[in-house]
C-alpha positions as CSV (number, residue, x, y, z in Angstrom):
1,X,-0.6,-78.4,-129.6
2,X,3.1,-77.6,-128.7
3,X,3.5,-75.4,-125.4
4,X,4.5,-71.5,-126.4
5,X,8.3,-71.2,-126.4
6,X,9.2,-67.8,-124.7
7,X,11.1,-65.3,-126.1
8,X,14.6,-66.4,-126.9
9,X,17.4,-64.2,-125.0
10,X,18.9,-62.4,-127.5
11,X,15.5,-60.7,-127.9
12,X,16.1,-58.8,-124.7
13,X,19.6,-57.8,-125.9
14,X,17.8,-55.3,-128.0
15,X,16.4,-51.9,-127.2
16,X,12.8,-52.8,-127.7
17,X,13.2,-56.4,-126.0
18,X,15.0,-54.8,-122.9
19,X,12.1,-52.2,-122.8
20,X,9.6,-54.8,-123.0
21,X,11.3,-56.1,-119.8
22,X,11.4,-53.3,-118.2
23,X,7.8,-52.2,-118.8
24,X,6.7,-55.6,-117.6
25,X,8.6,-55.0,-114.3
26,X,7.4,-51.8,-113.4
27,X,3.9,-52.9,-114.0
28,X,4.4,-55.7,-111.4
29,X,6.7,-53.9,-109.0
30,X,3.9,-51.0,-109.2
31,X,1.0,-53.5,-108.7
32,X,2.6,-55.7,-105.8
33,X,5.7,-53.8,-104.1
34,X,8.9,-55.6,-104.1
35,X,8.3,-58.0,-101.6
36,X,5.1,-59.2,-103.2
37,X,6.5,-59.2,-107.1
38,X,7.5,-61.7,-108.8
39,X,10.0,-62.7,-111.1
40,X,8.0,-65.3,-112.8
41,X,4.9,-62.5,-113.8
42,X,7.7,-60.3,-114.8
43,X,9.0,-62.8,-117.2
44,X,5.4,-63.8,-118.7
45,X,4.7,-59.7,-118.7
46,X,7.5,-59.6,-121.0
47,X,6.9,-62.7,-122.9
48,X,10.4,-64.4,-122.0
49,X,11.2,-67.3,-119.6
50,X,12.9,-66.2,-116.3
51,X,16.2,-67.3,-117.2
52,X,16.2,-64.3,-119.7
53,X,15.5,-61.9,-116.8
54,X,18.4,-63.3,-115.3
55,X,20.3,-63.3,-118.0
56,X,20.4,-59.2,-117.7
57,X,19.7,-58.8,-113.9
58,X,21.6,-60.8,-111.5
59,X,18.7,-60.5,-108.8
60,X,15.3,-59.3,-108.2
61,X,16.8,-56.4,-106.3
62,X,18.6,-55.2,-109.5
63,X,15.6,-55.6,-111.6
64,X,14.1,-53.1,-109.3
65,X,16.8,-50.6,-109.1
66,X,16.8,-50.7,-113.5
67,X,12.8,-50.2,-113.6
68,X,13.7,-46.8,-111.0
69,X,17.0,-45.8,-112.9
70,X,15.9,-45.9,-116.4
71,X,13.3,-43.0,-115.9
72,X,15.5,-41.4,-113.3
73,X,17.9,-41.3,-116.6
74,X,15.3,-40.2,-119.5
75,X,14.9,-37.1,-117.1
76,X,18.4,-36.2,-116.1
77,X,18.9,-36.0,-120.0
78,X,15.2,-33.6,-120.1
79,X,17.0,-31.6,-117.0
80,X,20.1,-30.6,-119.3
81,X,17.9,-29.0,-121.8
82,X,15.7,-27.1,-119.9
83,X,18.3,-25.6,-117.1
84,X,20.4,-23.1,-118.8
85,X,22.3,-20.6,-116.6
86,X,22.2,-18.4,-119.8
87,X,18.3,-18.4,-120.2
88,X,15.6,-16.7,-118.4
89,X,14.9,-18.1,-114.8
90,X,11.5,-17.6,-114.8
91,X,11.5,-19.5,-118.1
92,X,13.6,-22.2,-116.9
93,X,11.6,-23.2,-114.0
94,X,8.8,-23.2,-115.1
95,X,9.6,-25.5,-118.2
96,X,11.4,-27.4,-115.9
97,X,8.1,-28.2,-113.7
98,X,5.8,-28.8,-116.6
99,X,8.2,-31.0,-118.0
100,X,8.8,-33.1,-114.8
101,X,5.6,-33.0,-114.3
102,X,4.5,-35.0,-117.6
103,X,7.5,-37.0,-117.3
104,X,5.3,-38.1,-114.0
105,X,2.4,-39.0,-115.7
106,X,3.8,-40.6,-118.9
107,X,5.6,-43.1,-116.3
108,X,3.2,-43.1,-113.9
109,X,3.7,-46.9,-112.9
110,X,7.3,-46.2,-112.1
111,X,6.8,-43.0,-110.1
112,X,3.9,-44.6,-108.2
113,X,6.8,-47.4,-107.6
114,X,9.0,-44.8,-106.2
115,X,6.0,-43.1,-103.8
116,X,5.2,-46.4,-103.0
117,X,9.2,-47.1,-102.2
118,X,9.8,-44.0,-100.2
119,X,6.6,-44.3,-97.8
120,X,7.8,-47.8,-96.7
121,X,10.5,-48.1,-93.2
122,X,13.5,-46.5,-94.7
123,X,16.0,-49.4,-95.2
124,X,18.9,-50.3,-97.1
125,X,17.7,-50.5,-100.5
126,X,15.4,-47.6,-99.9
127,X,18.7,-45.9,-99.4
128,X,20.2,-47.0,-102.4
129,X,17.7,-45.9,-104.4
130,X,17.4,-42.2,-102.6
131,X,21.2,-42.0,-103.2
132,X,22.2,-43.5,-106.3
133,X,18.9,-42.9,-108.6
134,X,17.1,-40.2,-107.4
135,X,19.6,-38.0,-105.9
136,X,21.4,-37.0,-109.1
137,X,19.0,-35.1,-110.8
138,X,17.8,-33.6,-107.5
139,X,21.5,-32.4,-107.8
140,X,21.2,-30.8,-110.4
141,X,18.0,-28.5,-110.1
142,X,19.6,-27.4,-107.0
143,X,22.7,-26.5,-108.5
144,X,21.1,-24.5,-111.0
145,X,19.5,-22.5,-108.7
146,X,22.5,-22.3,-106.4
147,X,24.1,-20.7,-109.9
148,X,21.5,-18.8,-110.5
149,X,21.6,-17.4,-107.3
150,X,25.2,-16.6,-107.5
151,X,24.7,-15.1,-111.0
152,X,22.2,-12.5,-109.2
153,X,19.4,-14.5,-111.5
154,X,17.5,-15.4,-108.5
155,X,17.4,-13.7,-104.7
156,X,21.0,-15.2,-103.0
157,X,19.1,-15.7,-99.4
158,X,17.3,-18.3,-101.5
159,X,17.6,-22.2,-99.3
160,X,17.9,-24.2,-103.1
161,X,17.1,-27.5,-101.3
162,X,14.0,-26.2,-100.3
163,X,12.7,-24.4,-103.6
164,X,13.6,-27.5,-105.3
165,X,11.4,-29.7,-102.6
166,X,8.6,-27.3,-103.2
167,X,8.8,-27.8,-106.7
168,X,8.7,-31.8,-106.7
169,X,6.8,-31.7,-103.6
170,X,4.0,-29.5,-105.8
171,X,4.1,-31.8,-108.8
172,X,4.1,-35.3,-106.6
173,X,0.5,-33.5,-104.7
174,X,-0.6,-32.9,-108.3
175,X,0.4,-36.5,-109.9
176,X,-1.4,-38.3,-106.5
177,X,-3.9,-36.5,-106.0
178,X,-5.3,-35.3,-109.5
179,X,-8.9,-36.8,-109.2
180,X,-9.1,-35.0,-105.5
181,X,-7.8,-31.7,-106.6
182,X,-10.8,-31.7,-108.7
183,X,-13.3,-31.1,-106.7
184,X,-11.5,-28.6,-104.1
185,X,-12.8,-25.7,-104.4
186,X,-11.8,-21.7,-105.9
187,X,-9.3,-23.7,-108.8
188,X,-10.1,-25.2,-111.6
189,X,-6.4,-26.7,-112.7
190,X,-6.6,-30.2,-112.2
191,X,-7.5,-31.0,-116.2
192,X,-4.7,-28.5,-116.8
193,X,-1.5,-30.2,-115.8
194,X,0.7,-27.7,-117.6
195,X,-1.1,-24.4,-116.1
196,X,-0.8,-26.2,-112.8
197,X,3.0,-26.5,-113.4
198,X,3.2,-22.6,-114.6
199,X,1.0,-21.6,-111.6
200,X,3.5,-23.6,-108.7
201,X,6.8,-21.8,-111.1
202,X,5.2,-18.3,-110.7
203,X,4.8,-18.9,-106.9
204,X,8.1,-20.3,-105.9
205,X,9.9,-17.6,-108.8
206,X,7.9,-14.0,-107.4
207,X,7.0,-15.6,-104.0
208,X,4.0,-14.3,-102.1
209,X,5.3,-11.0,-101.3
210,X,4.3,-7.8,-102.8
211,X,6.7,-6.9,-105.9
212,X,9.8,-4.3,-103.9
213,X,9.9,-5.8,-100.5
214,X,12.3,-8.6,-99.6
């Protein structure tokens, strides 16, 4: 019986062959770090021959670097629909958390690459992938708050970095720890992801104060 010929190259040029390459890589990178994946499981993942993966990715590092930036990109595009200057606050934020917070779980190998990533000694491509992938969309939820603050949405002695940290930091607690959370006790919100996400919004958007005092 003839050996299995792998997927020719052109198959990758297409959106469903490129995702199939993608997928396979995450699930390796998730599994084994960087250091420890490898390009050869990658390519049988994605049923193609390693050539292919080079084909589209001129090294292991930019392979990497794809997996992170492809769902760093399906979100930025989530992040312009659901921050509108011209909508409620309250509203925005918290649609904004329960979607980041799904888009968390339904690529849960890729974020648990990233958490994996950003525990490790900070070095150069941990730096690269802080500034060039991740950083843009943290960008822009702190922009929209700095506008909403300036448009009197929000209070303006708001720090936006830091309501924006508290709102991924809540989500990234909730995505790691999901099993844990459910036997804390006095809640009952980790089999509800999306009153979770409504519950951290209310928080951060009224704040613990009583309703009058600053």
């Amino acid at each position: 019986m003839s050996e299995a010929i792998p997927v020719d190259i052109r198959d990758t040029d297409n959106p469903d062959g490129r995702a199939r390459l993608l997928s396979a890589a995450a699930a390796e990178f998730s599994r084994r770090g960087f250091s420890g994946a490898s390009i050869a499981a990658i390519a049988r993942g994605a049923g193609v021959g390693k050539s292919t993966v080079f084909h589209h990715f001129e090294s292991k590092d930019a392979l990497y670097l794809a997996v992170i930036r492809e769902a760093a990109a399906e979100f930025g595009q989530t992040l312009n629909t659901v921050l509108s200057i011209t909508e409620d606050p309250g509203r925005c934020i918290a649609e904004f958390q329960r979607r980041h917070l799904a888009h968390l779980q339904r690529n849960a190998e890729v974020a648990r690459l990233v958490l994996r990533e950003l525990q490790e000694p900070f070095d150069e491509r941990c730096e690269t992938l802080v500034r060039d992938v991740l950083s843009p969309n943290f960008r822009r939820l702190v922009g929209y708050l700095k506008e909403a603050a300036e448009a009197g949405l929000i209070r303006s002695s708001l720090d936006p970095a830091v309501a924006a940290l508290t709102l991924l930091g809540a989500n990234v607690l909730y995505f790691q720890s999901r099993a844990a959370l459910a036997v804390l006790p006095d809640q009952d919100l980790a089999d509800d992801p999306d009153s979770f996400a409504r519950a951290v919004s209310d928080v951060v958007f009224q704040g613990l104060a009583k309703r009058g005092k600053q």
